[in-house]
NUMAR-328630 format. One record per residue: residue in three letters; x, y, z of N, C-alpha, C, O in turn. Coordinates in pm, whole numbers, padded with zeros to 5 digits, always signed. Layout:
REM NUMAR-328630
ALAXYZXYZXYZXYZ/...
//
This chain:
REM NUMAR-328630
UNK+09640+06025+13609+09784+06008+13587+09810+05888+13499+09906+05902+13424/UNK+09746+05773+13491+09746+05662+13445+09708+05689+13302+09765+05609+13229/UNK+09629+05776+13235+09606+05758+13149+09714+05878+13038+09753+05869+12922/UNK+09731+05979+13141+09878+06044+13056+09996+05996+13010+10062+06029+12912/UNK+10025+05879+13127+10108+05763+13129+10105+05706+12983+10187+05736+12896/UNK+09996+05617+12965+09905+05557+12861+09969+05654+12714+10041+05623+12619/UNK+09897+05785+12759+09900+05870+12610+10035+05897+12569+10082+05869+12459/UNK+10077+05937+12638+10260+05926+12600+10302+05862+12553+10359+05906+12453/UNK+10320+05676+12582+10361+05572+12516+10331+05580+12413+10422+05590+12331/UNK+10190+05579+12365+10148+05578+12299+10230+05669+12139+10274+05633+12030/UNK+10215+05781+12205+10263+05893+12124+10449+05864+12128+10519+05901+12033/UNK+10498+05808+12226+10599+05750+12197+10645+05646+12100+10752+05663+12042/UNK+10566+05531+12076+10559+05443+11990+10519+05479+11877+10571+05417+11784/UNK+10407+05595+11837+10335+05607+11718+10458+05709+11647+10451+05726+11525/UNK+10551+05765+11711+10627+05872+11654+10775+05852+11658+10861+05933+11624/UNK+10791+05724+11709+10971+05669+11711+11018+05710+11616+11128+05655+11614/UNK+11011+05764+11543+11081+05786+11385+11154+05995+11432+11259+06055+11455/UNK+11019+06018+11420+11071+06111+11456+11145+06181+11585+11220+06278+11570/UNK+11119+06127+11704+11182+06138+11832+11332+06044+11815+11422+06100+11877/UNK+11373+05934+11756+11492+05841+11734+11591+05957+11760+11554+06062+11706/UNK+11686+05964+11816+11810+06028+11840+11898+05959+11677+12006+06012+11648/UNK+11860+05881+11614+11905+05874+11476+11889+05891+11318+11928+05838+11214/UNK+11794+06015+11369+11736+06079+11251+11623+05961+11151+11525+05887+11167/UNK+11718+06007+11044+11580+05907+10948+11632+05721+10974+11550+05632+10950/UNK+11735+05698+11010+11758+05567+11116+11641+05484+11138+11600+05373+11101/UNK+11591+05602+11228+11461+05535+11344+11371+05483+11278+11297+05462+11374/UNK+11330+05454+11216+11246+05379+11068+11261+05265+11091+11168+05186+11073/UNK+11392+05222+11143+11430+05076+11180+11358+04992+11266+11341+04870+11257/UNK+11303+05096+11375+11215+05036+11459+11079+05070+11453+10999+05024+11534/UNK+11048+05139+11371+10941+05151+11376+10841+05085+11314+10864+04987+11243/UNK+10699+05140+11339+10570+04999+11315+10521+05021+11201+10476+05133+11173/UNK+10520+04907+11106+10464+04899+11001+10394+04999+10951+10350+05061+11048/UNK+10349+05062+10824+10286+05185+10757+10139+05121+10821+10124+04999+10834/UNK+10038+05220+10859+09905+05195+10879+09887+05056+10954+09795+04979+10925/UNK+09993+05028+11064+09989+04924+11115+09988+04743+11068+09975+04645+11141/UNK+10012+04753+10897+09986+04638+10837+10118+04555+10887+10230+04588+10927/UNK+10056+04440+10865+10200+04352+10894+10308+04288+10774+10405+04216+10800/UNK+10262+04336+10628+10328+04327+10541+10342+04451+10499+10253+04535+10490/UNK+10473+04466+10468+10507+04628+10396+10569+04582+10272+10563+04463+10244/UNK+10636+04679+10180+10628+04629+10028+10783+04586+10066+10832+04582+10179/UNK+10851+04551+09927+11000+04504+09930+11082+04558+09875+11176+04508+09814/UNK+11046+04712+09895+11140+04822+09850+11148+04867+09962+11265+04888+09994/UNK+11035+04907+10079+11038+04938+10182+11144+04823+10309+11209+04853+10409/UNK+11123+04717+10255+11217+04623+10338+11346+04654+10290+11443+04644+10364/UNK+11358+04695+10162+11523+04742+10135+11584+04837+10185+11699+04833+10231/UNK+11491+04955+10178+11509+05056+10256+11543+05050+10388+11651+05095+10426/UNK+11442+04984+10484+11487+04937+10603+11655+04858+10676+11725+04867+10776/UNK+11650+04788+10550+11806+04710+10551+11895+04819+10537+11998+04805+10604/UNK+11888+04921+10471+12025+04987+10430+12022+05086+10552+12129+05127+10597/UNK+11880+05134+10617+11929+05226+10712+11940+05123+10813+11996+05177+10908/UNK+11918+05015+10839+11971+04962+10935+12161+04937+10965+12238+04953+11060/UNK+12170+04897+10843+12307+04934+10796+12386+05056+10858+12487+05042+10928/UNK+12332+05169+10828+12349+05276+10845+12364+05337+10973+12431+05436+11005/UNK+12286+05256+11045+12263+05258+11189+12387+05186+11276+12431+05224+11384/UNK+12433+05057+11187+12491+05013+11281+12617+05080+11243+12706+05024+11307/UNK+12646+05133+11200+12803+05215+11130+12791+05327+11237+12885+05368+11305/UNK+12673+05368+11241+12645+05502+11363+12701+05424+11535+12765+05482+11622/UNK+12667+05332+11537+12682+05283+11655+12842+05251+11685+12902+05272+11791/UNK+12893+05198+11569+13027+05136+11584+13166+05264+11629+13274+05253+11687/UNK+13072+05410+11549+13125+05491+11585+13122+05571+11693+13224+05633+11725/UNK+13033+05578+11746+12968+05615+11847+13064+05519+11979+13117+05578+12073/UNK+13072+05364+11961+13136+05294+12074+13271+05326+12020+13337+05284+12116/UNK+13374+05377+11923+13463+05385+11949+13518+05513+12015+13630+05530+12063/UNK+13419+05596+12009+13439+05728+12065+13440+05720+12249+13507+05793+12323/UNK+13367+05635+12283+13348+05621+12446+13499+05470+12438+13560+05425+12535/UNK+13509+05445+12342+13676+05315+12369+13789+05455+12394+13871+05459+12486/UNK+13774+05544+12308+13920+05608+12310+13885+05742+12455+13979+05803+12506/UNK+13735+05763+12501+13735+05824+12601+13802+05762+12752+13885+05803+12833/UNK+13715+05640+12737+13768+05521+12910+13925+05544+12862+13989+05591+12956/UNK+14009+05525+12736+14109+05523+12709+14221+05612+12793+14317+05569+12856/UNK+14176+05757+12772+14221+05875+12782+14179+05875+12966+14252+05934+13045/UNK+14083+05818+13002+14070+05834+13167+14156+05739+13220+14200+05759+13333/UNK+14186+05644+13164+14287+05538+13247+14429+05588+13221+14503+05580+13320/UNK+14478+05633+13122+14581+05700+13058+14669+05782+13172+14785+05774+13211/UNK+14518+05891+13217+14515+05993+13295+14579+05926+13426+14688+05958+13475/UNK+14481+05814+13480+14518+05796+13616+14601+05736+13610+14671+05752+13710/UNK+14661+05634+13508+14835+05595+13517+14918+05682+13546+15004+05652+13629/UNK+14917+05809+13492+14985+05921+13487+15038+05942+13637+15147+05934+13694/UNK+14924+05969+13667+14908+06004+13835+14962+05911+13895+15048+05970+13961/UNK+14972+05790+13919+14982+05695+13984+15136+05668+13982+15182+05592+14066/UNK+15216+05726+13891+15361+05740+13854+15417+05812+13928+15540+05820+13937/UNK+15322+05885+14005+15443+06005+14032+15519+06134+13992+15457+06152+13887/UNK+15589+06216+13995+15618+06287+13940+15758+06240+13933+15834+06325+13887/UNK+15831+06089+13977+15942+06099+13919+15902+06006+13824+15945+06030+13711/UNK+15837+05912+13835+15767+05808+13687+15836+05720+13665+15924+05752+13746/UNK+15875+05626+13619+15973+05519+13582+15959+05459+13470+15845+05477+13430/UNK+16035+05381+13383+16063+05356+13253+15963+05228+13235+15915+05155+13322/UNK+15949+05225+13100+15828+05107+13114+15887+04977+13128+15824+04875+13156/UNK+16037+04987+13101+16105+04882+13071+16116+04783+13247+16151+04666+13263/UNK+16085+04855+13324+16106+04853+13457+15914+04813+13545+15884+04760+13653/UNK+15859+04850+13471+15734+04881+13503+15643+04707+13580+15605+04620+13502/UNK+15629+04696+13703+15556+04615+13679+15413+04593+13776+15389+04500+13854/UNK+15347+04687+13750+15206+04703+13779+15112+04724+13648+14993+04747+13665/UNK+15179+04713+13491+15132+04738+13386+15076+04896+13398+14978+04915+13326/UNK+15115+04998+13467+15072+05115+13475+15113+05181+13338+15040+05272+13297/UNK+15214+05146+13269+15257+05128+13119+15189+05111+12986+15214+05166+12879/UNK+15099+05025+13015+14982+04979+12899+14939+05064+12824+14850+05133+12873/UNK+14982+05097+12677+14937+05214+12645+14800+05197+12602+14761+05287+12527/UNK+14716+05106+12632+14580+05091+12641+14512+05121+12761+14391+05143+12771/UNK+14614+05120+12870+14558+05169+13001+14442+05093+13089+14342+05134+13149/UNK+14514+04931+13065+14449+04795+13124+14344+04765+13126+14280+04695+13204/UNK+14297+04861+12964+14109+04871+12949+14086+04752+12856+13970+04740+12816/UNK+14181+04656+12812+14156+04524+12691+14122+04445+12733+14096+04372+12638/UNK+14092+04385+12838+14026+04271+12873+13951+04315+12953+13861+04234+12971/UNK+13936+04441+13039+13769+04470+13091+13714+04470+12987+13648+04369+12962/UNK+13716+04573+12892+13612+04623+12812+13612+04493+12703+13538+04523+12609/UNK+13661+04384+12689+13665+04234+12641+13577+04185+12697+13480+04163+12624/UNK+13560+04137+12866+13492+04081+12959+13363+04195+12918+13276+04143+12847/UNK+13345+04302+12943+13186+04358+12932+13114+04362+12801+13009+04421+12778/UNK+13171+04307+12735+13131+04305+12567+13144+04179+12523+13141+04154+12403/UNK+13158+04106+12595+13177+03941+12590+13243+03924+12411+13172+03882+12319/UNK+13357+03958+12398+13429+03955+12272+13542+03944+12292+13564+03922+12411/UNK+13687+03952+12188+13784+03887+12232+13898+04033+12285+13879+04155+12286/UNK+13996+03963+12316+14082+04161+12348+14095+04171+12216+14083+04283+12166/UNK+14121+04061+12134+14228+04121+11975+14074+04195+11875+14075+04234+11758/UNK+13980+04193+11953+13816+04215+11877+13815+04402+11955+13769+04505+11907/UNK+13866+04384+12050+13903+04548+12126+13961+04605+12060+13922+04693+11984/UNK+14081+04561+12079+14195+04646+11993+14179+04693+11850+14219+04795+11794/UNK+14107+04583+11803+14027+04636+11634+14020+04753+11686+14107+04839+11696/UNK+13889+04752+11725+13805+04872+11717+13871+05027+11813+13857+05150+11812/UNK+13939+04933+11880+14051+05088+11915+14116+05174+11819+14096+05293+11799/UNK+14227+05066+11743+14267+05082+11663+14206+05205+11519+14267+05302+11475/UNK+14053+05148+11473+13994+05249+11418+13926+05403+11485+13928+05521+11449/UNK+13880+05342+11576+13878+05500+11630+14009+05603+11674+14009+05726+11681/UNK+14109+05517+11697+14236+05619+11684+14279+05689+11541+14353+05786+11528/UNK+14218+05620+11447+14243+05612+11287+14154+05717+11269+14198+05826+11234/UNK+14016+05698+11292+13919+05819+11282+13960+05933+11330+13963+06033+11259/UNK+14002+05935+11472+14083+06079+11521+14140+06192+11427+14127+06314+11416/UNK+14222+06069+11352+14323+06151+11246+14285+06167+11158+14367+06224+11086/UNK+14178+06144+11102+14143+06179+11004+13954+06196+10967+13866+06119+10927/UNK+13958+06300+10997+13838+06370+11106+13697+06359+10967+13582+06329+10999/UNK+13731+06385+10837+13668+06360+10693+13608+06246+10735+13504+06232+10799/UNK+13676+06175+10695+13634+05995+10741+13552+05999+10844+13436+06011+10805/UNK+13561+05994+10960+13558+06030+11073+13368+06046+11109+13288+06001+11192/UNK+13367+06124+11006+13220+06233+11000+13140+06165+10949+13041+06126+11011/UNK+13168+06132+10805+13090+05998+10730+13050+05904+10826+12930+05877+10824/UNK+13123+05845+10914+13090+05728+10983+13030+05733+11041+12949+05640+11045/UNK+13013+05875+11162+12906+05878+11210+12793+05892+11210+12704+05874+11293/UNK+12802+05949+11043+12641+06023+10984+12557+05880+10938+12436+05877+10918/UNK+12680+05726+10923+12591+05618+10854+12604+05614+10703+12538+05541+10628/UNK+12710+05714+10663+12714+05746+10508+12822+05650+10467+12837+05642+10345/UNK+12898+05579+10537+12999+05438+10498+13019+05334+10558+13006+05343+10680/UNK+13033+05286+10539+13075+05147+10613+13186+05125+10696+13295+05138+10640/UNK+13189+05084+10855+13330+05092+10862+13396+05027+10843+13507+05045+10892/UNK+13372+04896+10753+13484+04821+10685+13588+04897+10582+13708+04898+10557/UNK+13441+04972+10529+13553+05101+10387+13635+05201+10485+13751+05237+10465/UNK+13548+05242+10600+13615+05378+10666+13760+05292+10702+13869+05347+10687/UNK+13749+05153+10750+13871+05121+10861+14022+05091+10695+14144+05100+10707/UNK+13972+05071+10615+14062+05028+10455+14083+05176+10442+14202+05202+10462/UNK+14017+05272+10417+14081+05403+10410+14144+05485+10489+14222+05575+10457/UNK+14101+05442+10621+14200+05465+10731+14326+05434+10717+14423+05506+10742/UNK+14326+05314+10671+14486+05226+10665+14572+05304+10597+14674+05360+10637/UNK+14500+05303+10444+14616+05406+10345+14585+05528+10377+14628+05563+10267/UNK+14564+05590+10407+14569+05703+10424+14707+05737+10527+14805+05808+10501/UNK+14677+05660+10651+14793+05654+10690+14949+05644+10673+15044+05706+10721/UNK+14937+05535+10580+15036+05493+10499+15099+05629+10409+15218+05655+10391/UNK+15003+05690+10368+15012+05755+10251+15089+05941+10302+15160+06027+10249/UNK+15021+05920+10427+15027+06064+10511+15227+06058+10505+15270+06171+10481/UNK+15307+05982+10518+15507+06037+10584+15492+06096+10404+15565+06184+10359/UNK+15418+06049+10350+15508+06096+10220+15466+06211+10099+15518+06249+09994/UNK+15327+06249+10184+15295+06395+10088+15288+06476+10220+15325+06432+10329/UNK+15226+06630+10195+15223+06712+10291+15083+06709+10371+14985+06670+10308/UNK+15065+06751+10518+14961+06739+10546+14833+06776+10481+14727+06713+10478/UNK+14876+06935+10409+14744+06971+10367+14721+06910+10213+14626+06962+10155/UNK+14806+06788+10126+14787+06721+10044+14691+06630+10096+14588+06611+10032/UNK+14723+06539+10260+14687+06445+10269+14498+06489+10333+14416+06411+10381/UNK+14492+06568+10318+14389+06637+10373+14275+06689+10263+14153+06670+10260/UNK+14333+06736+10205+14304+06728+10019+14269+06582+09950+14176+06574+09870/UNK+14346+06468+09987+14327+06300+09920+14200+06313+09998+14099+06374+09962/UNK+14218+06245+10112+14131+06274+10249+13953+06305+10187+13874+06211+10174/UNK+13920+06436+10157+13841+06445+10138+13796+06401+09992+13704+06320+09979/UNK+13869+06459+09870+13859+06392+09754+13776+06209+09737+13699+06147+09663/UNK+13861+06194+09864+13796+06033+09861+13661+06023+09944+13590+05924+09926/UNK+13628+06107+10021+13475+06074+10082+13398+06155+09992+13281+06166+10030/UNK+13427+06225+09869+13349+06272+09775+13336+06168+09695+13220+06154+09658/UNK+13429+06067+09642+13433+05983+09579+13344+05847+09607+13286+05778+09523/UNK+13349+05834+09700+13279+05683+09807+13112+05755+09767+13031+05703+09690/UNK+13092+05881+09842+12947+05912+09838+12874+05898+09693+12760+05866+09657/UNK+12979+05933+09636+12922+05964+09439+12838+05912+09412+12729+05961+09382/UNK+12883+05739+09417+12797+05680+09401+12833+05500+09485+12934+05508+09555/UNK+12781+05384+09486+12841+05254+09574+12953+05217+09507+12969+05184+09389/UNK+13050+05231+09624+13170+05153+09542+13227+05051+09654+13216+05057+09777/UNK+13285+04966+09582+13343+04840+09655+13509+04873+09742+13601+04945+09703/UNK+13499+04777+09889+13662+04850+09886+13760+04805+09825+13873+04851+09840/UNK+13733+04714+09753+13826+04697+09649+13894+04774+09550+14014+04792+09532/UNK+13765+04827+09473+13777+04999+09415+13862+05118+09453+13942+05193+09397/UNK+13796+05100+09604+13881+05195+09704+13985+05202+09710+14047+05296+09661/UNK+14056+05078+09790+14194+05071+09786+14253+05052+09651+14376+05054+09647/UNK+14195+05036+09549+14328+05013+09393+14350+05206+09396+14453+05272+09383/UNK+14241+05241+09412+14249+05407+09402+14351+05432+09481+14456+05475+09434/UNK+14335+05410+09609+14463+05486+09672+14591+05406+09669+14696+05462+09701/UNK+14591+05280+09634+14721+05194+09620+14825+05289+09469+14945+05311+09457/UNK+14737+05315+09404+14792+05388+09301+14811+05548+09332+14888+05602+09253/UNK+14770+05613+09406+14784+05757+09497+14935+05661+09570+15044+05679+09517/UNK+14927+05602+09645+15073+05598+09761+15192+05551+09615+15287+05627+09593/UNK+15179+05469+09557+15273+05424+09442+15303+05535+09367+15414+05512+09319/UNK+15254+05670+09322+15308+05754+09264+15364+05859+09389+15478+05901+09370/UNK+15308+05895+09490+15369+05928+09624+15463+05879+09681+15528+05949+09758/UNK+15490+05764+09662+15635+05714+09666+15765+05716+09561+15886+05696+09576/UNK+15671+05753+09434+15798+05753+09305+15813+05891+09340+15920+05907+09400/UNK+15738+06013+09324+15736+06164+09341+15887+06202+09489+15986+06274+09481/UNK+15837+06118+09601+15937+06129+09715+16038+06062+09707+16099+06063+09814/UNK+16090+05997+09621+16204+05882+09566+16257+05819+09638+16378+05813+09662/UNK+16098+05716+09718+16129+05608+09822+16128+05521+09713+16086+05528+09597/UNK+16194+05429+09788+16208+05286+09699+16109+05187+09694+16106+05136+09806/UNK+16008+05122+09605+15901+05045+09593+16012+04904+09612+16119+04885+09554/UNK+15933+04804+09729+15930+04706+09683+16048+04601+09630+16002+04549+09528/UNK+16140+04565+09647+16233+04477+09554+16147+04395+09472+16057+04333+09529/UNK+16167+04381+09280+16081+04312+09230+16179+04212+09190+16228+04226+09078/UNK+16216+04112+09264+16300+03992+09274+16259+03947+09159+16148+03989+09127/UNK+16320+03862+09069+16216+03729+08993+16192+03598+09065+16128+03508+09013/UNK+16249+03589+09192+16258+03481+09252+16135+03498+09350+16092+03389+09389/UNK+16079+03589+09390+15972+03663+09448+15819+03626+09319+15703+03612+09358/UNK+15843+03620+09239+15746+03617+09137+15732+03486+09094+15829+03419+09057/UNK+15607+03442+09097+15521+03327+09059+15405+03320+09024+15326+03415+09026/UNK+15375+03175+08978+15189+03145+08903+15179+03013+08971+15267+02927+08982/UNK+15077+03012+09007+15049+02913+09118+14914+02855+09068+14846+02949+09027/UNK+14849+02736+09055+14734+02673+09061+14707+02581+09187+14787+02493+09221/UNK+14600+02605+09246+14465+02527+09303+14417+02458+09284+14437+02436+09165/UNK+14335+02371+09332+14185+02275+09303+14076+02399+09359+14138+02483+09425/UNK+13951+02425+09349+13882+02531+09375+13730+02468+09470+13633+02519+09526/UNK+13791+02311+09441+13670+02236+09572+13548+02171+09470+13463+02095+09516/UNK+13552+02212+09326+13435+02197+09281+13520+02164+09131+13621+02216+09084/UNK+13438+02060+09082+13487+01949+08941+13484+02056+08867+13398+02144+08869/UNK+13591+02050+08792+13596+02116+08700+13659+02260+08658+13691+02322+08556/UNK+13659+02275+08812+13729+02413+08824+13860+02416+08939+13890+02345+09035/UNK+13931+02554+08865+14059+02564+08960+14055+02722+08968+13994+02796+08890/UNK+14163+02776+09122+14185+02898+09109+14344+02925+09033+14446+02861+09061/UNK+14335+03022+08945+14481+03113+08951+14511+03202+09017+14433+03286+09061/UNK+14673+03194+09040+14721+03288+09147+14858+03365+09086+14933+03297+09017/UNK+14886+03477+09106+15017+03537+09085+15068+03641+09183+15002+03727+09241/UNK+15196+03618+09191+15236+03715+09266+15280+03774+09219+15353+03709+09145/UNK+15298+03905+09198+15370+04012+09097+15412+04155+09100+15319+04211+09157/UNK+15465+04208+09082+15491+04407+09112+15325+04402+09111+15236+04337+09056/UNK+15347+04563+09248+15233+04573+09250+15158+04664+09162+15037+04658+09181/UNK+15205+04767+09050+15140+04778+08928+15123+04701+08872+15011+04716+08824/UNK+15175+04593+08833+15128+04543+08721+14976+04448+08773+14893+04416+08688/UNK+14961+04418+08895+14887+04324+08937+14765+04448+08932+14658+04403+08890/UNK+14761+04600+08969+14627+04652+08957+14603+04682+08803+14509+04750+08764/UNK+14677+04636+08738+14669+04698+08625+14539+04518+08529+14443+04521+08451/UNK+14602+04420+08583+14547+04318+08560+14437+04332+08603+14351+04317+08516/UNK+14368+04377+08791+14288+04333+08825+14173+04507+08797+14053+04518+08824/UNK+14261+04611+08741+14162+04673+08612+14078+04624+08503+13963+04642+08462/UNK+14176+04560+08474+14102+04491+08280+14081+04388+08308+14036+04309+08225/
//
């Protein structure tokens, strides 16, 4: 028995890659090619990006069990109301919380802050809605700094075209991200200019462009010789600057 024990591990350790519940991921942990203790520094790059990759899998993965505990405390508030229920305005057992008094447990078991919770609530409610995104994140194919910035506008962007437009942007843009690396900077000028013509098309009003609102501002930048510039300005004209 001891030595089946033995062979298993064994075959456990020698094959982490392929047994990993994270596909080609598992590379991350696994042992050096032919056991050497130097591997090349393409292979260490490699390693970095699926590690990367990995942790985007994870972040999604914990927001999916944040918005589950979510939906179970939700539940038993429910219950706990009654069937005549009372106004929240009145409420004081916090049975109300539309977090469902899970921000400072799940704070305390993750030793992080509540406003570090609510982030990540926040994006997995974002992912919900927008299921494209959503998919990427879990596969490790974005970042969720880009997923949680495209979350934002997208949102934004959703009162003022039709769903199956915004569903149409939606994907257009995780074709776009995959293409090839892009910055979210990139990202958002793309869709800042999608909601700015989505707002002229629906003939909401952009913005008041005051002149009293508008300025050029200089800095010291910490270092001889140099300073930052600053402007505040309509917001075309400022992507149009930080184009060229």
């Amino acid at each position: 028995a001891g030595e089946c024990v033995s062979s298993d591990l064994e075959v456990m350790v020698g094959d982490v890659v392929a047994r990993s519940p994270w596909g080609r991921f598992g590379r991350v942990f696994g042992p050096d090619t032919d056991g050497e203790a130097v591997v090349s520094e393409e292979e260490l790059l490699g390693r970095l990006a699926d590690a990367e990759g990995l942790i985007t899998q994870l972040a999604a993965a914990q927001g999916r069990l944040l918005l589950e505990l979510r939906e179970r405390r939700l539940a038993t508030q429910r219950q706990e109301t009654g069937p005549e229920g009372h106004t929240p305005g009145s409420c004081t057992r916090g049975c109300c919380d539309p977090d469902g008094w899970m921000g400072l447990e799940v704070a305390q078991a993750l030793a992080v802050s509540e406003r570090q919770v609510s982030t990540r609530l926040d994006l997995a409610q974002r992912l919900a809605r927008h299921t494209r995104v959503r998919d990427v994140v879990e596969q490790g194919r974005v970042q969720v700094w880009t997923a949680t910035k495209l979350a934002e506008h997208l949102d934004e962007l959703a009162p003022l075209i039709t769903p199956d437009r915004l569903r149409s942007v939606e994907a257009s843009m995780v074709v776009w991200l995959l293409d090839r690396p892009r910055t979210v900077g990139q990202m958002s000028a793309r869709m800042r200019r999608l909601i700015l013509a989505a707002r002229a098309a629906a003939g909401v009003d952009c913005p008041r462009r005051d002149a009293r609102d508008r300025r050029v501002w200089v800095e010291p930048a910490g270092t001889d010789g140099l300073a930052t510039l600053m402007a505040r300005l309509p917001e075309t004209d400022a992507l149009t600057v930080r184009a060229v």
